[in-house]
N, C-alpha and C positions, 0 to 999 in steps of 0.2 A: 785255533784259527786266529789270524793277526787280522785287524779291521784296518784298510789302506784308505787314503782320502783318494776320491778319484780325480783323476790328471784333469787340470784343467787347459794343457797348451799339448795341440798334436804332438805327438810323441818322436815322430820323425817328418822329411820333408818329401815332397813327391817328387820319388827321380823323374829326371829328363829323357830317359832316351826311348828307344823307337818300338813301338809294341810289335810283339812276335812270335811265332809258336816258340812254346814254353816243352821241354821234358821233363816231366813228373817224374819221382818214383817215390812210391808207398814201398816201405819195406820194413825189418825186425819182426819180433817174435811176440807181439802183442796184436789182438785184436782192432781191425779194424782198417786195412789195407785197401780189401776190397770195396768197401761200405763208402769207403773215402772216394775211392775212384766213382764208382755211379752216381753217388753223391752229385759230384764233379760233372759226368756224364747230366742227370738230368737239370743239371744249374745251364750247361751249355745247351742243351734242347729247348730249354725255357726261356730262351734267349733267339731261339730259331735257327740253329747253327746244326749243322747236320752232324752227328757222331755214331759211330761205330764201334761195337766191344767184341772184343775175343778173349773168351776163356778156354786158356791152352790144357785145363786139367780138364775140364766139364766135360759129360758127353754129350754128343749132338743134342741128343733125345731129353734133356735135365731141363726139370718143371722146377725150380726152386722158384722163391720170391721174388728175386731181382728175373726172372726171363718172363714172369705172370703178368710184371707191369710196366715190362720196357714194351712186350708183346701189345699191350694198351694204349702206351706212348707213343707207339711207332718206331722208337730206337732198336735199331739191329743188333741181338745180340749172337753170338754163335760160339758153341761150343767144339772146342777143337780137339778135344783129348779121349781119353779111356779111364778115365777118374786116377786115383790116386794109386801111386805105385805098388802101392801093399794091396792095391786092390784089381790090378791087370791080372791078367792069363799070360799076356806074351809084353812082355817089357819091350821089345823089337816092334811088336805093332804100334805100341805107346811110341817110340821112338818116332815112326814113320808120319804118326797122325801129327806129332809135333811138327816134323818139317814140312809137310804139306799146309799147315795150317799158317804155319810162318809165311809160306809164299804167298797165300790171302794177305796176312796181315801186312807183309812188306807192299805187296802192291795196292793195299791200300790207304798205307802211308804217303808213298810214292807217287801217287793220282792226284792227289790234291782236292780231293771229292769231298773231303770230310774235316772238318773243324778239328775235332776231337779224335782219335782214336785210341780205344783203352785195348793195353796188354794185358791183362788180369794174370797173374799166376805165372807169368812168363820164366820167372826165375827160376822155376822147376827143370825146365826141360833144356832151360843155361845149364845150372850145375851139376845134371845129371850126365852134360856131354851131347846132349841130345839135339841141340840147335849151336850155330856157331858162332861164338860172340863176334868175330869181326865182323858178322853179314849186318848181327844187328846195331854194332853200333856205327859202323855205314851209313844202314839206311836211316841211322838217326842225323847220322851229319848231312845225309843228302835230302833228306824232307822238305818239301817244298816250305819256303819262309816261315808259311801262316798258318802250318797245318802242327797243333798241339799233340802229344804222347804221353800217356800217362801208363807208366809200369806198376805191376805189384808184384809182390809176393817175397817171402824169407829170406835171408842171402843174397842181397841183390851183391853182383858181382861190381869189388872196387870201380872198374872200367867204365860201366856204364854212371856209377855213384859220382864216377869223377867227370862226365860228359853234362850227366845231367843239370838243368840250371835251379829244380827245387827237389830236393830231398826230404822227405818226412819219415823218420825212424820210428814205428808206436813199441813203446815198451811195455813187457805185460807187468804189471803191478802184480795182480792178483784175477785170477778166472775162474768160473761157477765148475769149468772142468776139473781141475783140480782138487774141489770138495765132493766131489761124484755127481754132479749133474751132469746130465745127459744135454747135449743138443736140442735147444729150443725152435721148434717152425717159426717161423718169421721173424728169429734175432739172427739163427748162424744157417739158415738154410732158406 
């Protein structure tokens, strides 16, 4: 490790222009996507701003971490999907629960009800074919001013990468999966 002196003169200057909803996307193949978005999510609740998450892989019914203490919060969270692919019965129903769940999330981009709105996972049921990217990057250009989008998930599709105005790519270094650990309750679930 190299020892740095710390800066003593702000490092850049504060732009001028006009504050705005922002589109997020969390994407790449390292940990930490979703983590970032709730993150994100309870920084705006703590702030009193009303947000809303949809998770497009989760099923309705999923008690993980992150739904134990949005549930506690008051943040809305809803699971829109049939879990992960390798893990459906009917790929067609997984399809179906995708675009129904889209019509939620579109209309409630589109309302302007909400500060926040997080996609979580969304880019699954993009590159699977399953949702049609022009609807969503539509309703990305048409969202009312003030109303924030934050995406996640692997392979975020160029189109939206390129609409988007912050991009964060995590890259995995190194994962406890990879040395044969298992899934720990309250890191990845």
């Amino acid at each position: 490790m190299q020892i740095e002196t710390p800066p003593t003169e702000k490092p850049y200057e504060k732009p001028e222009g006009e504050r705005r909803g922002l589109v997020i996307v969390n994407t790449g193949d390292g940990k930490g996507k979703s983590t970032s978005a709730f993150g994100l999510a309870m920084r705006a609740h703590g702030r009193g701003k009303p947000v809303h998450i949809y998770q497009f892989m989760k099923v309705p019914s999923a008690r993980f971490g992150e739904h134990r203490i949005f549930e506690q919060l008051g943040i809305p969270i809803e699971g829109l999907g049939d879990g992960f692919s390798w893990k459906s019965q009917d790929l067609e129903r997984s399809a179906q629960l995708a675009r129904d769940g889209w019509v939620k999330a579109r209309n409630a981009i589109l309302s302007g009800e909400f500060f926040l709105v997080v996609l979580d996972e969304i880019t699954y049921p993009l590159i699977y074919g399953w949702l049609p990217l022009q609807d969503v990057l539509d309703t990305l250009r048409q969202r009312p001013r003030e109303v924030h989008v934050c995406l996640t998930g692997r392979r975020c599709p160029p189109e939206i990468i390129e609409l988007a105005d912050t991009v964060t790519e995590m890259t995995m270094v190194k994962h406890a999966f990879q040395a044969g650990v298992p899934a720990q309750r309250g890191i990845e679930d």
